[in-house]
TORKOL-4160 file (C-alpha; in steps of 0.2 Angstrom, whole numbers, padded with zeros to 4 digits, m for minus):
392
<pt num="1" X="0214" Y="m0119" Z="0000"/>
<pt num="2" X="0200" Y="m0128" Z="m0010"/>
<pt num="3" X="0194" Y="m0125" Z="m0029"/>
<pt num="4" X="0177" Y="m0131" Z="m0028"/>
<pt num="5" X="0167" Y="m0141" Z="m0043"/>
<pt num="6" X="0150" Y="m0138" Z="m0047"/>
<pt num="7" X="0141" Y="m0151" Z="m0059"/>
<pt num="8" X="0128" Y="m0162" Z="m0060"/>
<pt num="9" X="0132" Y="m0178" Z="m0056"/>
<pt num="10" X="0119" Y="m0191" Z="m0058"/>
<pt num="11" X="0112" Y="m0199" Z="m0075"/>
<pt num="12" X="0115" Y="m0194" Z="m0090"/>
<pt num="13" X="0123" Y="m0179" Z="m0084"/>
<pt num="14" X="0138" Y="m0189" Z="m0077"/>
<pt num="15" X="0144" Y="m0193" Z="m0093"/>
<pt num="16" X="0147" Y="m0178" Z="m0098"/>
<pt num="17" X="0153" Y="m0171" Z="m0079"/>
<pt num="18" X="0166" Y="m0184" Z="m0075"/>
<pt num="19" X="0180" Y="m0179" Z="m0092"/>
<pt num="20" X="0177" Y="m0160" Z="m0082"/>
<pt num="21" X="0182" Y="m0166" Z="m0065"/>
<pt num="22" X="0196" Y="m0179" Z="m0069"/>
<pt num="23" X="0204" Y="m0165" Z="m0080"/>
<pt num="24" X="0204" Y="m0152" Z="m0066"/>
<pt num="25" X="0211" Y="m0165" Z="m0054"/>
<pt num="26" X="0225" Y="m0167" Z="m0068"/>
<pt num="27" X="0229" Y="m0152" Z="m0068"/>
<pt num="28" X="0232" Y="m0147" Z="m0050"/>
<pt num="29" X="0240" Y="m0164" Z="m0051"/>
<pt num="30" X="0253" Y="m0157" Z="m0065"/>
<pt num="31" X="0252" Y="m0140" Z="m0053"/>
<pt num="32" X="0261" Y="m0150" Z="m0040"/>
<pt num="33" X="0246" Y="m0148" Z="m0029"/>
<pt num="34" X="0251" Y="m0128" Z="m0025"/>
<pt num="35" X="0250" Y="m0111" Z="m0031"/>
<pt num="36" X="0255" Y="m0095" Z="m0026"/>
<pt num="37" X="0263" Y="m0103" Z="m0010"/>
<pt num="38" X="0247" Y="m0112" Z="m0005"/>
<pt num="39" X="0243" Y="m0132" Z="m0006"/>
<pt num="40" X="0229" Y="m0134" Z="m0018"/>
<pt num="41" X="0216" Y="m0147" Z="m0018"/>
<pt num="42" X="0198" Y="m0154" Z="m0025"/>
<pt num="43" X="0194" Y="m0164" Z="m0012"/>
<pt num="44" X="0177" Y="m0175" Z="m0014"/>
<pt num="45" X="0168" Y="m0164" Z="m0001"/>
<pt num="46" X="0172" Y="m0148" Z="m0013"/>
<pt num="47" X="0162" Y="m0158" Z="m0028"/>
<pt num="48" X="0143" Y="m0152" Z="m0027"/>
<pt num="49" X="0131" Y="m0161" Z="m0036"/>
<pt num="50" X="0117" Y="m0151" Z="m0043"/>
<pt num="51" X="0108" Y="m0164" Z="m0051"/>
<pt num="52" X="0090" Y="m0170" Z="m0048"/>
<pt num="53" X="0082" Y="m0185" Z="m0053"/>
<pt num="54" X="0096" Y="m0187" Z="m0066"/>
<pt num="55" X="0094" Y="m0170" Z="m0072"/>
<pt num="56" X="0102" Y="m0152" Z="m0068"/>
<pt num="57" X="0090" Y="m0142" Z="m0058"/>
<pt num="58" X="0096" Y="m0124" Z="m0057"/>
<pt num="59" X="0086" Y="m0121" Z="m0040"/>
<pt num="60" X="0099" Y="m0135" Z="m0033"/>
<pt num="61" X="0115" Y="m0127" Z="m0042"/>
<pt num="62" X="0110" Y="m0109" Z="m0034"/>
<pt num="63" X="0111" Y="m0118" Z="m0016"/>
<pt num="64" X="0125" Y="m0126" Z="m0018"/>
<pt num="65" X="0134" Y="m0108" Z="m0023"/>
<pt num="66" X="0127" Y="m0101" Z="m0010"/>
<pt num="67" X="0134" Y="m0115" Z="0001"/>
<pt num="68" X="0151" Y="m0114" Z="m0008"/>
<pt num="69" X="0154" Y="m0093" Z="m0006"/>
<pt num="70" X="0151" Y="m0096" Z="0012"/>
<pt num="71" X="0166" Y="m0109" Z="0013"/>
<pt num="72" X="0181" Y="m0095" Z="0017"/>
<pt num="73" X="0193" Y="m0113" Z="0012"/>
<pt num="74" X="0188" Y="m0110" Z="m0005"/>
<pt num="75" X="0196" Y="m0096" Z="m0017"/>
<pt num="76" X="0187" Y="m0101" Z="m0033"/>
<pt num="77" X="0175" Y="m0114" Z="m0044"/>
<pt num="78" X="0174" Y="m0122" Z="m0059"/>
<pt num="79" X="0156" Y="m0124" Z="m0066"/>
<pt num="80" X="0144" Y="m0129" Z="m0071"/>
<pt num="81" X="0141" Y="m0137" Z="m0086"/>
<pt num="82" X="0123" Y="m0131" Z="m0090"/>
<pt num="83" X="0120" Y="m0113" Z="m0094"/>
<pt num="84" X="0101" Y="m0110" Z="m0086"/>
<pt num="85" X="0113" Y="m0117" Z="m0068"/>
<pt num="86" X="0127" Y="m0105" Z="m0072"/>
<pt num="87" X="0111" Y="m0091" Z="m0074"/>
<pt num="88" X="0105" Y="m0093" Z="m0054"/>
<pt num="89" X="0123" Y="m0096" Z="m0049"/>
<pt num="90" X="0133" Y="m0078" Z="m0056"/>
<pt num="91" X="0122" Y="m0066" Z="m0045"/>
<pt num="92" X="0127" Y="m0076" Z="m0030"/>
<pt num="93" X="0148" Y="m0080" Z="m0036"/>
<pt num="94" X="0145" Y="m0059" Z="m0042"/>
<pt num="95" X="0139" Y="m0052" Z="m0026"/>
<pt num="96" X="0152" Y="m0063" Z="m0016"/>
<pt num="97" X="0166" Y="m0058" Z="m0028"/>
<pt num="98" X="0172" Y="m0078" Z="m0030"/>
<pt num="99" X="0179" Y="m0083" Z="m0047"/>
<pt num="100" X="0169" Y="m0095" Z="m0056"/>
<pt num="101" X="0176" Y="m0104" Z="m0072"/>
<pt num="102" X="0164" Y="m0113" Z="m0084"/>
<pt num="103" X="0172" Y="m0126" Z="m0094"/>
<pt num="104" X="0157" Y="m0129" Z="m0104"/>
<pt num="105" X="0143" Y="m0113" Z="m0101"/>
<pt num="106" X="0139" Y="m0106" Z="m0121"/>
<pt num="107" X="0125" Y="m0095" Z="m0118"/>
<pt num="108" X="0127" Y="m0077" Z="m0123"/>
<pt num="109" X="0117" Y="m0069" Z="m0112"/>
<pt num="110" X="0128" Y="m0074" Z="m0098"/>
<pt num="111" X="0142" Y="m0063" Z="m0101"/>
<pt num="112" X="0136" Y="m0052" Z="m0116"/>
<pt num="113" X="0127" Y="m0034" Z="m0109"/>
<pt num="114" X="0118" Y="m0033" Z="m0126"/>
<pt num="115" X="0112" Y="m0050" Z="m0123"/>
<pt num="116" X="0106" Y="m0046" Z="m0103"/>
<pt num="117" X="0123" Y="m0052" Z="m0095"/>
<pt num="118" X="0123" Y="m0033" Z="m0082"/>
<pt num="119" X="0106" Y="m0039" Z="m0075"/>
<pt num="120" X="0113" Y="m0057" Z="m0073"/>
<pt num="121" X="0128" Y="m0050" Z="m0065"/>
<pt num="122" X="0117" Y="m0034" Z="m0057"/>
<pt num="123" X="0124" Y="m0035" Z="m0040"/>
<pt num="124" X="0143" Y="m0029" Z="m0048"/>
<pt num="125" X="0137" Y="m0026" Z="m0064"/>
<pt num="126" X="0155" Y="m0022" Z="m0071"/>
<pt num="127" X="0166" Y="m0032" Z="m0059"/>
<pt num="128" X="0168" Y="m0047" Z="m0070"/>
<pt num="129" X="0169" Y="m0061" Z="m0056"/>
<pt num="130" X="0163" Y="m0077" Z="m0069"/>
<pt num="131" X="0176" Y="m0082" Z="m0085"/>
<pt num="132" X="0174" Y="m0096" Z="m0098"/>
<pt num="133" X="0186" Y="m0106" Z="m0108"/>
<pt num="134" X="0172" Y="m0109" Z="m0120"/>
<pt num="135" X="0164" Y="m0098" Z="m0134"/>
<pt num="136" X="0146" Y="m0094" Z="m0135"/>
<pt num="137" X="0129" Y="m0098" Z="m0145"/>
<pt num="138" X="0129" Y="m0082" Z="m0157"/>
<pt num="139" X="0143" Y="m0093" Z="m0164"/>
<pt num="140" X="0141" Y="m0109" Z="m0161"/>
<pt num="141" X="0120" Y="m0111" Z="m0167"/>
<pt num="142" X="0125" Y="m0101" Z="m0182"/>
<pt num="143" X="0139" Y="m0113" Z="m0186"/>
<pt num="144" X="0128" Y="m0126" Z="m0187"/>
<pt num="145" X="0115" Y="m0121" Z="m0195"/>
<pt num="146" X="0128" Y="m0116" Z="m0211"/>
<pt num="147" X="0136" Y="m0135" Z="m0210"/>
<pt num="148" X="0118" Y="m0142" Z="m0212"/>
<pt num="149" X="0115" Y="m0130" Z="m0226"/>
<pt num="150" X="0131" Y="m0128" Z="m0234"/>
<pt num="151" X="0141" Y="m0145" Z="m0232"/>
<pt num="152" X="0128" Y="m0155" Z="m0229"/>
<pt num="153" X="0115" Y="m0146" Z="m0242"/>
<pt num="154" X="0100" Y="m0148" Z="m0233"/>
<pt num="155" X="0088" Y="m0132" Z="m0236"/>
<pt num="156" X="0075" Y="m0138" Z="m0224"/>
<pt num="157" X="0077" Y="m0143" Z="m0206"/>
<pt num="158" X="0064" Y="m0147" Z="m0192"/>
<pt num="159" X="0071" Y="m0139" Z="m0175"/>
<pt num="160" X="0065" Y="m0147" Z="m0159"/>
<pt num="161" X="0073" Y="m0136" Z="m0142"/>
<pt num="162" X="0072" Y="m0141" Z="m0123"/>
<pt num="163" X="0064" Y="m0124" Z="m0117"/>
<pt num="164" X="0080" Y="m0123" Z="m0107"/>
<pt num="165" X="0092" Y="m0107" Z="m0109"/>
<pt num="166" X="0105" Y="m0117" Z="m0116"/>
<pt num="167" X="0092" Y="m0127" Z="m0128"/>
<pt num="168" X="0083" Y="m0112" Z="m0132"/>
<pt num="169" X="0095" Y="m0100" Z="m0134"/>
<pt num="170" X="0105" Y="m0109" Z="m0148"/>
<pt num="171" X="0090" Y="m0116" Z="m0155"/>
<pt num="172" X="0085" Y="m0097" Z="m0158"/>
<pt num="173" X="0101" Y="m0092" Z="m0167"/>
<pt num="174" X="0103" Y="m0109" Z="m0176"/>
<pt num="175" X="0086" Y="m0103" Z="m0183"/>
<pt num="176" X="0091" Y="m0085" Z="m0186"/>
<pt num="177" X="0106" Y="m0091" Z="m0198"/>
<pt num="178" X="0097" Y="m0104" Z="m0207"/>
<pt num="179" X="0084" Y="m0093" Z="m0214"/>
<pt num="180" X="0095" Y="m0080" Z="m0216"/>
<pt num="181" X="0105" Y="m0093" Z="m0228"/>
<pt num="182" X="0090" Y="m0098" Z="m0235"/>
<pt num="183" X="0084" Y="m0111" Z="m0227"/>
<pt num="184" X="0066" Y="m0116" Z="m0223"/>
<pt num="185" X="0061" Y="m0121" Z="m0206"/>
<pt num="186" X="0046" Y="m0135" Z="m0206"/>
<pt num="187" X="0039" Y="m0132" Z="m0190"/>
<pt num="188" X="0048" Y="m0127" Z="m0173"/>
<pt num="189" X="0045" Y="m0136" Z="m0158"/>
<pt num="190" X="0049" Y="m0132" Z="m0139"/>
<pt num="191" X="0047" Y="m0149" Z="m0129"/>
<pt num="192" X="0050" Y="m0145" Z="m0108"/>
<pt num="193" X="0056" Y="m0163" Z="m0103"/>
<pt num="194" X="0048" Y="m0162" Z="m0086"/>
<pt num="195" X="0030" Y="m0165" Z="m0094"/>
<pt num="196" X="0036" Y="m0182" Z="m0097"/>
<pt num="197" X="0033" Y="m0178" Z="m0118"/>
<pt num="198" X="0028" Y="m0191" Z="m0130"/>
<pt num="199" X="0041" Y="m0190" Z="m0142"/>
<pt num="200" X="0036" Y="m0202" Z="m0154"/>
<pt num="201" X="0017" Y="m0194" Z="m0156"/>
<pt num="202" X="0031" Y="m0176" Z="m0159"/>
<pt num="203" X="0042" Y="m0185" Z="m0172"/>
<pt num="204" X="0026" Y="m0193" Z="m0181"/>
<pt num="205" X="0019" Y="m0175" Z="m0182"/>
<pt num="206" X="0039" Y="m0169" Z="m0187"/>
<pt num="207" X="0040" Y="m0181" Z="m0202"/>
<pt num="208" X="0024" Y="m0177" Z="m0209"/>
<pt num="209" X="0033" Y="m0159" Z="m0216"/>
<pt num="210" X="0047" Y="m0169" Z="m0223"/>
<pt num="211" X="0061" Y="m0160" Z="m0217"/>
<pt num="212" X="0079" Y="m0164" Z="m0224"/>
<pt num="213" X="0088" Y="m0163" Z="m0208"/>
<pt num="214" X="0085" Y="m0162" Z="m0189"/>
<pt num="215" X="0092" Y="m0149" Z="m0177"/>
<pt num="216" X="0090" Y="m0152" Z="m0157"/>
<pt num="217" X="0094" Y="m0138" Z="m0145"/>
<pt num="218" X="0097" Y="m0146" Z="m0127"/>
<pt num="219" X="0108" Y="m0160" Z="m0119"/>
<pt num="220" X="0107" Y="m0178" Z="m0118"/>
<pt num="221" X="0097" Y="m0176" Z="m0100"/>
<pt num="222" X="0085" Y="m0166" Z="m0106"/>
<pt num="223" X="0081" Y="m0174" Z="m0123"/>
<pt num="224" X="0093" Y="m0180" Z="m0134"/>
<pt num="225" X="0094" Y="m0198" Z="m0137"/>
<pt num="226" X="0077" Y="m0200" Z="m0135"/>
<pt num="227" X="0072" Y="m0187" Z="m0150"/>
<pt num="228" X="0082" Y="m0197" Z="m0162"/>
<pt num="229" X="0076" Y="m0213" Z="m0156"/>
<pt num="230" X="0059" Y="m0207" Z="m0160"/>
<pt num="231" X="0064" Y="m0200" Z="m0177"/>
<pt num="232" X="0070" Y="m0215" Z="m0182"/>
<pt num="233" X="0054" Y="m0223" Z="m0178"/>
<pt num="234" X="0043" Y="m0210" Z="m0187"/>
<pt num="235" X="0055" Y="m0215" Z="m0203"/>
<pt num="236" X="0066" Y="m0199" Z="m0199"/>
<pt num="237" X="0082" Y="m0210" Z="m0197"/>
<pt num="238" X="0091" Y="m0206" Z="m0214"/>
<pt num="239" X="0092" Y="m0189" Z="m0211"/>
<pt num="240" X="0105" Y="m0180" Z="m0201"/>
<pt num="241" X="0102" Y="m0178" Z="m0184"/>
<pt num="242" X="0114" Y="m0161" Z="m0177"/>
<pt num="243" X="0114" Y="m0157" Z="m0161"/>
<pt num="244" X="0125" Y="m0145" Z="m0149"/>
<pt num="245" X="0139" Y="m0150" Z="m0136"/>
<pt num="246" X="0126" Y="m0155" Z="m0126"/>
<pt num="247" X="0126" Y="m0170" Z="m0134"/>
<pt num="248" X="0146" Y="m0174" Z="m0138"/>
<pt num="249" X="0143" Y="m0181" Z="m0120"/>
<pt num="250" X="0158" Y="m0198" Z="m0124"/>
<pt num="251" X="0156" Y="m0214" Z="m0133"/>
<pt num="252" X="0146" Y="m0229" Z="m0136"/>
<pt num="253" X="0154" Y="m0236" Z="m0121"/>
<pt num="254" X="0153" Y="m0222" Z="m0110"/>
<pt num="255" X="0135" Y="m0224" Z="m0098"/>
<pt num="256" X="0120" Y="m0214" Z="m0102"/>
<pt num="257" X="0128" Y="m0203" Z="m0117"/>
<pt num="258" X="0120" Y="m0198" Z="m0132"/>
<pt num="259" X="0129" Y="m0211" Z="m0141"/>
<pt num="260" X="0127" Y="m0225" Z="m0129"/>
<pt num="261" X="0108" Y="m0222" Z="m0128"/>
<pt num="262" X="0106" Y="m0219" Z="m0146"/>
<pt num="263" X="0114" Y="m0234" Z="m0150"/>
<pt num="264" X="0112" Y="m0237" Z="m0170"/>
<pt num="265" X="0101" Y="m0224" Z="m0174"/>
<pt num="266" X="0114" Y="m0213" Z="m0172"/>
<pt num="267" X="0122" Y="m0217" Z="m0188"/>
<pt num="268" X="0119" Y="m0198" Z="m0198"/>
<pt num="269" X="0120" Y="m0191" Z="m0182"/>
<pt num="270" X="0134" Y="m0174" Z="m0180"/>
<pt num="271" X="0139" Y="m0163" Z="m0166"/>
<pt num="272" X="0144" Y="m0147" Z="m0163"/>
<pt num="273" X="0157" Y="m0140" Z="m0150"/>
<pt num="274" X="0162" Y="m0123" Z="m0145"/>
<pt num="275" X="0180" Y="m0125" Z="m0142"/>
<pt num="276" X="0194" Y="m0129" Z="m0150"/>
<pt num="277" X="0193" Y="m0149" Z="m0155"/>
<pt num="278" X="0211" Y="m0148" Z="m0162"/>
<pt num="279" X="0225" Y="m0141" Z="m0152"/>
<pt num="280" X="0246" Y="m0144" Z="m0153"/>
<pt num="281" X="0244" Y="m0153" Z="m0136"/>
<pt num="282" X="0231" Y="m0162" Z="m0140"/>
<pt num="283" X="0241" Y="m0180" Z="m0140"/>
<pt num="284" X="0251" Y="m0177" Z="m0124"/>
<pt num="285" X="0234" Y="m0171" Z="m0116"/>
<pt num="286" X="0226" Y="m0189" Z="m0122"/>
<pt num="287" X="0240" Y="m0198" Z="m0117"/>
<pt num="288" X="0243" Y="m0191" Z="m0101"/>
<pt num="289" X="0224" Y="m0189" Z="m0096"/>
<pt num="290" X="0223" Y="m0210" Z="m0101"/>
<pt num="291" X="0238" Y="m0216" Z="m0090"/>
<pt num="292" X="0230" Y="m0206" Z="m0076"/>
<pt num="293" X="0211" Y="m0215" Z="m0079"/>
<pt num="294" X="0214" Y="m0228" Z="m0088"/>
<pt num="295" X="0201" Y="m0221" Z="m0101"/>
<pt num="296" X="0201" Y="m0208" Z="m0116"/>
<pt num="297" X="0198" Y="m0190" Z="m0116"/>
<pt num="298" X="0179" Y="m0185" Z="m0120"/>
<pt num="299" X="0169" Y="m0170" Z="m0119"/>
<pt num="300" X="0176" Y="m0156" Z="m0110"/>
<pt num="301" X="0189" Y="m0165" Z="m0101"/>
<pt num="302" X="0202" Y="m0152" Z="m0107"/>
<pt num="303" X="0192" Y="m0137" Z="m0107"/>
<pt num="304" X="0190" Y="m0143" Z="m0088"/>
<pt num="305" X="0209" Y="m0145" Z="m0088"/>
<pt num="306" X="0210" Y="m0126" Z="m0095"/>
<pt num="307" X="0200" Y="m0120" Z="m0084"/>
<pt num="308" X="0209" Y="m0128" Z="m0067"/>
<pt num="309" X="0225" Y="m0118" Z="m0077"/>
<pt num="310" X="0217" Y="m0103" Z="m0075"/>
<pt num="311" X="0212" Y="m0103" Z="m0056"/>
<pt num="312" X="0230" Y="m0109" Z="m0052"/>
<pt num="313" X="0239" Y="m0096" Z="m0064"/>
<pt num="314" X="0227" Y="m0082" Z="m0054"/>
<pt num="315" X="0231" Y="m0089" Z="m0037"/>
<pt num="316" X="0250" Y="m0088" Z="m0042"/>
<pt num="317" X="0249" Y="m0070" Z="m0045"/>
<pt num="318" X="0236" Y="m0066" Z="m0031"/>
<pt num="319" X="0248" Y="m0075" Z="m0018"/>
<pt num="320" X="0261" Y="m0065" Z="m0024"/>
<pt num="321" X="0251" Y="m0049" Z="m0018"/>
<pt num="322" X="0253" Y="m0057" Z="m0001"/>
<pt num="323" X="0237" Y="m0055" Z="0006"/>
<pt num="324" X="0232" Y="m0054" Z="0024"/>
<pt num="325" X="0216" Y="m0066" Z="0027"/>
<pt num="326" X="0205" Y="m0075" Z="0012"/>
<pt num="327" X="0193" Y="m0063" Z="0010"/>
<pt num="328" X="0207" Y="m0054" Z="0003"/>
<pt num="329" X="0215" Y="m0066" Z="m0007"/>
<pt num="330" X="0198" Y="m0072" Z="m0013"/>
<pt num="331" X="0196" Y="m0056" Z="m0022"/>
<pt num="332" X="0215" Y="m0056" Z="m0025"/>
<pt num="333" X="0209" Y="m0072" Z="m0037"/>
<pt num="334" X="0196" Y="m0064" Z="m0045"/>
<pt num="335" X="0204" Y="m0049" Z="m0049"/>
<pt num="336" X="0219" Y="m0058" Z="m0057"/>
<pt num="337" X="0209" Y="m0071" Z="m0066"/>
<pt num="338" X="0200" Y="m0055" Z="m0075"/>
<pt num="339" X="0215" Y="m0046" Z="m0078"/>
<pt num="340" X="0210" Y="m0042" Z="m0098"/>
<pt num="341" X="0232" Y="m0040" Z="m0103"/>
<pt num="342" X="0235" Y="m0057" Z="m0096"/>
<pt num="343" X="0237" Y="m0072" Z="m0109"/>
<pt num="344" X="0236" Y="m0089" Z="m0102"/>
<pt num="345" X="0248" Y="m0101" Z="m0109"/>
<pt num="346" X="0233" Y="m0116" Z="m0107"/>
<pt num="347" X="0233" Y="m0134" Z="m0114"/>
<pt num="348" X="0221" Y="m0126" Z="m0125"/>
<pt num="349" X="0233" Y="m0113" Z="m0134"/>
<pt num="350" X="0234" Y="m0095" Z="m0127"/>
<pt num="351" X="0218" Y="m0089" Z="m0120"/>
<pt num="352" X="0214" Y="m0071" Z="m0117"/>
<pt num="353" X="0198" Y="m0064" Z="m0108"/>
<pt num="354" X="0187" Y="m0047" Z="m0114"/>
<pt num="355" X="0181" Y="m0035" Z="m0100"/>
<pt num="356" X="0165" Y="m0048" Z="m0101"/>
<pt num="357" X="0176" Y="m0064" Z="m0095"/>
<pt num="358" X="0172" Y="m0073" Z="m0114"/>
<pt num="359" X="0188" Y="m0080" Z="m0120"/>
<pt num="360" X="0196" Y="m0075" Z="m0137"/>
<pt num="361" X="0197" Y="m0091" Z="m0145"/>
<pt num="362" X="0183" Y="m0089" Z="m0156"/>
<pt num="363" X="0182" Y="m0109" Z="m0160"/>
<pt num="364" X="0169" Y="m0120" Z="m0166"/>
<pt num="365" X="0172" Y="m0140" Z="m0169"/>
<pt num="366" X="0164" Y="m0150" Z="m0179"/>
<pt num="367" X="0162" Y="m0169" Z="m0176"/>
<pt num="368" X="0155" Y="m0186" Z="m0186"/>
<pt num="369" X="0149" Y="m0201" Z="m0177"/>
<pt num="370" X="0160" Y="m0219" Z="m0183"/>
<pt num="371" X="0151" Y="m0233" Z="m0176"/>
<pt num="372" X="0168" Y="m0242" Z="m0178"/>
<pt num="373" X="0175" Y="m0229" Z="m0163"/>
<pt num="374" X="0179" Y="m0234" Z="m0146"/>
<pt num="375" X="0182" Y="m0252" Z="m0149"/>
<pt num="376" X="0166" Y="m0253" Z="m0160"/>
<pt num="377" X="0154" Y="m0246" Z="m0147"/>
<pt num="378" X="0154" Y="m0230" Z="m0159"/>
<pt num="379" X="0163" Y="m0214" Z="m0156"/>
<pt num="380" X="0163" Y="m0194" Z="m0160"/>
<pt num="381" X="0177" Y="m0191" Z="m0173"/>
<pt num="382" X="0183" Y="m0172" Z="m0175"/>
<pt num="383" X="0179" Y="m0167" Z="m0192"/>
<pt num="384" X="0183" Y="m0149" Z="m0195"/>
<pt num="385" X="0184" Y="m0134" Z="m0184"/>
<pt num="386" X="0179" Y="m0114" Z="m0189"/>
<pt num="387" X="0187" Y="m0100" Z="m0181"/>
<pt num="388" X="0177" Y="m0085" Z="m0179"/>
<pt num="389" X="0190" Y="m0074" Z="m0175"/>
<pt num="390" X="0198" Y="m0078" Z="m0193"/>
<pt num="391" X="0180" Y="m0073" Z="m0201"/>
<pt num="392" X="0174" Y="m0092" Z="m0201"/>
C-alpha cells in the first residue's frame, strides 16, 4: 500500500515541502518499509504537486484529492502545508473517509466547530477523518504578538496579511492579542499577491505611521521576502520584522526561502513556529535526517517525520483487525488514527489527538535569525518555546 503526499512543490514552496517529504520517507524507512503486515511506500507517483506558477493553488490541491481518494493503493495522506489547500481538500478526504495528516496546517477553523470546522467537514461532520501534528493560530498569532510587545517592547506594529486563510487568519488573532495588550496597530493591510502588488509604494505608505515593528501573515510564496525587502527600502529595515512558520522555510543556502531571498535585510527579522522547536530527539533526529540527505533538518522535516509515525502506528493496528479488502482497511486507518485514548510515542514526544484531530501539544517556538548560520549564508536559531498547555 501507498501513503500519499500532497504539497506544493515548485518555487518557493519547495523549500519549505522537501524537509516534509524527506522526513516521511525516513520514517517509513526506519519503519522497515511495512505496517501492520503490509509493505509500505511513497513512491514518486504518490507525491502530488499542488503548486501553480510557483504558488499553492487550492483549486489544484482539491483535484489532486480527489485523484488520491480514488487510488484504492492508497490508505492515507500527509498534507498539505498551506491551510486555504487543506480547506478544499477535508470535504473530499471527509466524505471518502481517507486519513489525512498535515505536518504543517495551523488554521483553527479547520478542525475547531466554534471556528466553522463542522461545515468544513459537513459531509461526516463528526467522523474526524483529518489529524495534525501541529497547533493552531488562536495560539500561535497571539504568541507572537506578546513577543513583539513583551520581549521585544514594541507597542506599535504595522501588520501587512496575504488575504489567504492561513495569512489572514493569524494576522486576525495576532491583532486581537496586541491590542488587547495594549498595543497600537498603525494601519492594517491585506495585499492578494495575484494582483502582482507594488510593495514598495505599500511599505513607503507603512513607514509614514512609524510603526516599531512589522508583522506578516502569509508564506514566503505569497509575500514574504518581498515585504521586507521593500521595508527596508522605505527605511523600515531596523525594525523587527515577525512573521509566522510560513516563513521558517530553511537557510540562507536553501533556494527560494525566506532567508535566501531576503538575503541581509533579514537582520531583525524573527519567526514563529507552532510545534515543538525543542524535543529529547532532536539530536538523533538531526543526525540521522543528515546522514540520509546529506543536508540539515529545516522546517517541518520532523513534524513530517511525526506525521508518517502516525499513519504507520494506525495501519499497525488497523491491520491487526484483519480486514477483508481496502475499502475496509482504509477506514480501519482512519478510525485508529482518530482513536482519542491512543498516545503516539513520536519523534516529537507523546502526541494525543482531541475528538477534533488537533494535537495536545500546545507548543509554540520561537526563533532568531544569525547571519553566521549555515556556513555564513544565515540561519534560523530556536530561541525560546511557550507551551500553552502549561498556561504559556
Amino acid at each position: 500500500m501507498k501513503i500519499a503526499i500532497e504539497l506544493p512543490l515548485e518555487g518557493s514552496e519547495l523549500a519549505a515541502s522537501q524537509p516534509i517529504i524527506n522526513g516521511v520517507r525516513l520514517a517509513i524507512m526506519d519503519h522497515g518499509g511495512a505496517a501492520g503486515g503490509y509493505a509500505v511506500s511513497t513512491p514518486d507517483e504518490a507525491i502530488y504537486d499542488d503548486s501553480v506558477n510557483g504558488v499553492h493553488d487550492p483549486l489544484t490541491g482539491a483535484q489532486n484529492m480527489q485523484t488520491i481518494v480514488a487510488d484504492d493503493s492508497i490508505a492515507a495522506v500527509i498534507g498539505p502545508l498551506n491551510s486555504s489547500v487543506a480547506l478544499t481538500q477535508i470535504p473530499i478526504s471527509n466524505e471518502a473517509g481517507l486519513l489525512q495528516c498535515s505536518p504543517a496546517n495551523t488554521n483553527q477553523g479547520l478542525t475547531k466547530p466554534e471556528f466553522g470546522a463542522l461545515n468544513v467537514r459537513a459531509f461526516n461532520p463528526e467522523q474526524i477523518n483529518y489529524v495534525r501534528v501541529v497547533t493552531t493560530d488562536d495560539y500561535q498569532g497571539p504568541a507572537a504578538a506578546k513577543f513583539i510587545f513583551e520581549n521585544l517592547g514594541k507597542k506599535s506594529v504595522y501588520i501587512i496579511d496575504d488575504t489567504e486563510t492561513f495569512g489572514k487568519g493569524i494576522a486576525d488573532t495576532f491583532q486581537a492579542e496586541f491590542e488587547e495588550l495594549g498595543g497600537t496597530v498603525t494601519k492594517r493591510e491585506g495585499v492578494d499577491i495575484s494582483t502582482g502588488p507594488d510593495y514598495n509604494s505599500i511599505m513607503t505608505e507603512a513607514a509614514s505611521g512609524n510603526p516599531e515593528a512589522i508583522y506578516f501573515g502569509g508564506v514566503t510564496a505569497t509575500g514574504g521576502a518581498r515585504i521586507l525587502l521593500a521595508a527596508a527600502e522605505a527605511g523600515l529595515g531596523d525594525i523587527p520584522f515577525v512573521g509566522p512558520d510560513g516563513i521558517n522555510d530553511g537557510n540562507g543556502g536553501t533556494a527560494d526561502s525566506f532567508l535566501n531571498l531576503a538575503g541581509d535585510a533579514a537582520a531583525n527579522s524573527y519567526s514563529t513556529l507552532a510545534g515543538i522547536g525543542d524535543f529529547p530527539a532532536q539530536a538523533d533526529f538531526d543526525a540521522a535526517y543528515q546522514a540520509e540527505y546529506d543536508e540539515a533538518s529545516t522546517g517541518y522535516a520532523a513534524t513530517g517525520y511525526a506525521c508518517a509515525e502516525v499513519v504507520l502506528d494506525a495501519i499497525d493496528r488497523a491491520g491487526a483487525t484483519a480486514p477483508a479488502d481496502m475499502a475496509g482497511l482504509r477506514e480501519a486507518v482512519r478510525a485508529a488514527a482518530v482513536d482519542t485514548s491512543v498516545t503516539y510515542g513520536t519523534i516529537l514526544g507523546d502526541v494525543q489527538f482531541d475528538e477534533n484531530g488537533d494535537t495536545n501539544q500546545l507548543i509554540i517556538s520561537f526563533y532568531t535569525y544569525d547571519p553566521e548560520g549555515a556556513d555564513g549564508a544565515g540561519d534560523w536559531v530556536f530561541d525560546t518555546q511557550v507551551d500553552f498547555a502549561e498556561g504559556g
